[in-house]
C-alpha positions as CSV (number, residue, x, y, z in Angstrom):
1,X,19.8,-10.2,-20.6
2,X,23.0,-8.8,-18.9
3,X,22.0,-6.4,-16.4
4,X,19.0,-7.6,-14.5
5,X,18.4,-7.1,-11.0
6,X,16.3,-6.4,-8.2
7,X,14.4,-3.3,-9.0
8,X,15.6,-1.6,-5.8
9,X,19.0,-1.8,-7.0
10,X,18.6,-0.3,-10.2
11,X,18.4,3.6,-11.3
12,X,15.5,4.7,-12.8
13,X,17.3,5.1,-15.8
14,X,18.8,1.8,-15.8
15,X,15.0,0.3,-15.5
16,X,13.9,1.9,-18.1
17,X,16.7,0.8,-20.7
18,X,16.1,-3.2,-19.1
19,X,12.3,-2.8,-19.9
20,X,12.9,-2.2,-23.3
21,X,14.8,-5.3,-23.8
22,X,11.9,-6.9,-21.5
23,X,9.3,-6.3,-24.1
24,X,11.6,-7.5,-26.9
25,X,12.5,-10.8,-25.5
26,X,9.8,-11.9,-23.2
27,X,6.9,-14.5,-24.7
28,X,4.1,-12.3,-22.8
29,X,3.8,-9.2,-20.5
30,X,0.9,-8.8,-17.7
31,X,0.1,-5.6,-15.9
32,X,-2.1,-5.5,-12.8
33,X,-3.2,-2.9,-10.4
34,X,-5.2,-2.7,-7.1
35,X,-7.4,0.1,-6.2
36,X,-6.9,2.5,-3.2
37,X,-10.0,1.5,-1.8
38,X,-9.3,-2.4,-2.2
39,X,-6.0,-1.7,0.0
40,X,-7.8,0.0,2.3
41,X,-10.3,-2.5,2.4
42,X,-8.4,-5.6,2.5
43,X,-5.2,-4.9,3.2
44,X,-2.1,-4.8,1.2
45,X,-1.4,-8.5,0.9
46,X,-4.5,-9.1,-0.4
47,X,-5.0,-6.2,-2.6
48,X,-1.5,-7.7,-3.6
49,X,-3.1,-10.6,-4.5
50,X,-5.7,-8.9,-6.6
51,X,-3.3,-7.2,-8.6
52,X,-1.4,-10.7,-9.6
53,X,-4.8,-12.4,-10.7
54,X,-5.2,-9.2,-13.1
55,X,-1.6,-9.9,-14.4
56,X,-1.8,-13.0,-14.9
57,X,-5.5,-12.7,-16.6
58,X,-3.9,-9.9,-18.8
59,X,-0.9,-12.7,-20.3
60,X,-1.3,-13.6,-24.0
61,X,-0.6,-17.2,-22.8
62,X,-1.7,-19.4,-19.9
63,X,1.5,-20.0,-17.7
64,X,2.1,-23.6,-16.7
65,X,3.3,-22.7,-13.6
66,X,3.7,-19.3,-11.5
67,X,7.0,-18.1,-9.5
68,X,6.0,-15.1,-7.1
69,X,8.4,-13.1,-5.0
70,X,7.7,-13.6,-1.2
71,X,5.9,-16.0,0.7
72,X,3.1,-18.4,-0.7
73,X,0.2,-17.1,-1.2
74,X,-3.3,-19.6,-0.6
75,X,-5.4,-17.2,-1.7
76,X,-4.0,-16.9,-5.0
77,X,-5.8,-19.1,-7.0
78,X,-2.8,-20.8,-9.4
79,X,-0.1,-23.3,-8.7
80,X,3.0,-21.0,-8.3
81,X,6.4,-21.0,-6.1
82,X,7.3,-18.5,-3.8
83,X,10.5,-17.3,-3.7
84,X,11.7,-15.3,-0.6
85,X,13.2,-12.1,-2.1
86,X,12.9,-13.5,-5.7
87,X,13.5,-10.3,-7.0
88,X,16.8,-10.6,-6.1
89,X,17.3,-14.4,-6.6
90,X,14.6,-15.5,-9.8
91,X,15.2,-13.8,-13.1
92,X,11.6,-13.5,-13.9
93,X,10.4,-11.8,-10.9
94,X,13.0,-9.4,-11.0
95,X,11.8,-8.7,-14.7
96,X,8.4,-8.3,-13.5
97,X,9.9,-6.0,-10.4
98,X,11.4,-3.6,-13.2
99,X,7.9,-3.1,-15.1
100,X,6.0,-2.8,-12.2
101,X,8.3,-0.2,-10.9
102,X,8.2,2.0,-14.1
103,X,4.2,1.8,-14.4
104,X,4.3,2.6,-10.3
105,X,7.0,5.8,-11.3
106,X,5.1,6.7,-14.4
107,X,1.3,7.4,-12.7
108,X,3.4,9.1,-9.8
109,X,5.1,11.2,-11.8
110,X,1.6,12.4,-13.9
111,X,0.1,12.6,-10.6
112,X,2.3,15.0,-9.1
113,X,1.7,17.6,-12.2
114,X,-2.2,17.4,-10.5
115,X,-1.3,17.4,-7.2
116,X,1.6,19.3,-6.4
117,X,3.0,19.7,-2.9
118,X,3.7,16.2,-2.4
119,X,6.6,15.9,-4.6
120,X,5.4,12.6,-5.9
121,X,8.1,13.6,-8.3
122,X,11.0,12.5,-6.1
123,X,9.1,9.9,-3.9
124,X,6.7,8.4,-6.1
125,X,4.0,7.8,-2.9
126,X,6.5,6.8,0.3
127,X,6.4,8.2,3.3
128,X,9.2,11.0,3.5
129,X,9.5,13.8,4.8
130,X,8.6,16.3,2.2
131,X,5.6,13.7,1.0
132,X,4.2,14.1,5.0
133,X,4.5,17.9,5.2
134,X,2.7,18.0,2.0
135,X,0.0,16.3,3.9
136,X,0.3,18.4,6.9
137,X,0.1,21.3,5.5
138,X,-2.8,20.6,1.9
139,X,-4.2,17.3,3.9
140,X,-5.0,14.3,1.5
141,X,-5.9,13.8,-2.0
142,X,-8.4,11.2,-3.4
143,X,-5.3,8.8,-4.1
144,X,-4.2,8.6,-0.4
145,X,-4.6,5.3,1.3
146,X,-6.5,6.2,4.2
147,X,-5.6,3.1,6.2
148,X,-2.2,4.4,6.4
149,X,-1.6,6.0,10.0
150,X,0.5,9.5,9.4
151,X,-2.4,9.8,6.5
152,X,-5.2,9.3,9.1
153,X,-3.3,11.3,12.0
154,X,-1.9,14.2,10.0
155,X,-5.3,15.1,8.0
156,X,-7.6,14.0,11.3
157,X,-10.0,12.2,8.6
158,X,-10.7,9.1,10.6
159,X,-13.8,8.2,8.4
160,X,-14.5,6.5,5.4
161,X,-15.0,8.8,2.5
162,X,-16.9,6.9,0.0
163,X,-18.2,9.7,-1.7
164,X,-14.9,10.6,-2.7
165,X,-13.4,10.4,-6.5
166,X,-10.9,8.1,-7.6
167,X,-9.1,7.1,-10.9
168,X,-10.8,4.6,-13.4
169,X,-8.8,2.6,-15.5
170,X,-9.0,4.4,-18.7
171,X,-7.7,7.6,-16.6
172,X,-5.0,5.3,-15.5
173,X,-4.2,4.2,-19.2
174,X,-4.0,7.8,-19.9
175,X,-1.9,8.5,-16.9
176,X,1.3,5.9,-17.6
177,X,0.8,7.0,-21.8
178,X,1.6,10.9,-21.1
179,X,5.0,9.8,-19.3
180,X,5.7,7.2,-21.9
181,X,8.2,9.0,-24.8
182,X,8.0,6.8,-27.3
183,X,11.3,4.9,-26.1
184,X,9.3,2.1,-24.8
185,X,6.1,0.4,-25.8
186,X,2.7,1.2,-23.5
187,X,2.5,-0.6,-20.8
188,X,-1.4,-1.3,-21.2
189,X,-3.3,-2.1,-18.5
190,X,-6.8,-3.5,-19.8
191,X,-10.0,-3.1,-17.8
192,X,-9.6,-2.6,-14.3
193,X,-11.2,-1.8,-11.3
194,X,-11.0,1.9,-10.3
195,X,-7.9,3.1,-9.2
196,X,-6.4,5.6,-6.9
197,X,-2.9,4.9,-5.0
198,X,-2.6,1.5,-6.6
199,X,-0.3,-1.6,-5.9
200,X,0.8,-2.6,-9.1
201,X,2.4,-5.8,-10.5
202,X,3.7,-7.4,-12.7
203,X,3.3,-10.8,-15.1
204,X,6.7,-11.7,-17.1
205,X,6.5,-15.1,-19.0
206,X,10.0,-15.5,-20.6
């Protein structure tokens, strides 16, 4: 498929026409998430990790073998290769980069109708300017990953908030099918744990 790239190289626009072709040519398509409160209780990479397994569970077929962007990975529990910036370098990981990307942009994007002041709208979670203001000045939202350090320093919230409420999966569902205008299949997620800020992945077997 002419066209594919790293994710980070690509418009918005230009992920969204790719994913379309994803879906019509790839054998099997696997969407996993991580949970706010698994990054904040693990960490990233492992909450990374998480999110593969779910992938990979979520594939209509059992891959023989696994190619993941990065370094390997022993706590993932398949055989796989890792491939230092394979999104830019493996064809498959940078057509699991573009998916993951679009179901990132897509709960951003219905998120920032609920919460607005962030502008989630423009930088879909990262740390900018605007996106810290908004946190200066309306403090955090249930979907903020506390272990972050501007999050903890700008709202002062240097305890755990346990009590709080975060998205379950079917709200997630619902999240990525109100941005979705018909010009691309769902990207269904399945069962998953609950889910706030997420770390979202991808499975691409082609």
């Amino acid at each position: 498929m002419p066209g594919i790239n790293d994710s980070k190289q690509l418009t918005a626009k230009k992920r969204e026409q790719l994913a379309v072709r994803i879906f019509a040519n790839a054998i099997g398509i696997g969407i996993g998430a991580a949970s706010v409160r698994e990054i904040d209780r693990f960490n990233i990479l492992q909450a990374s990790v998480l999110a593969m397994r779910r992938a990979l569970r979520r594939l209509p077929v059992a891959p023989n073998h696994v190619v993941v962007d990065g370094r390997a990975l022993r706590t993932l529990d398949v055989v796989h290769t890792a491939v230092i910036h394979g999104d830019a370098r493996c064809y498959s990981i940078a057509c699991a980069s573009i998916l993951a990307k679009i179901t990132r942009d897509r709960v951003m994007h219905a998120l920032a109708s609920r919460y607005p002041g962030y502008l989630w709208e423009d930088n879909v979670g990262y740390a900018t300017v605007a996106h810290l203001r908004g946190i200066a000045d309306r403090g955090i939202t249930p979907h903020h990953r506390r272990s972050f350090l501007p999050v903890r320093q700008l709202s002062l919230d240097f305890g755990a908030a346990d009590s709080e409420q975060i998205l379950d999966a079917d709200q997630l569902a619902a999240l990525i099918a109100e941005v979705t205008d018909g010009s691309l299949p769902a990207l269904g997620v399945g069962p998953l744990p609950a889910i706030g800020n997420t770390d979202a992945t991808s499975g691409v077997v082609l």
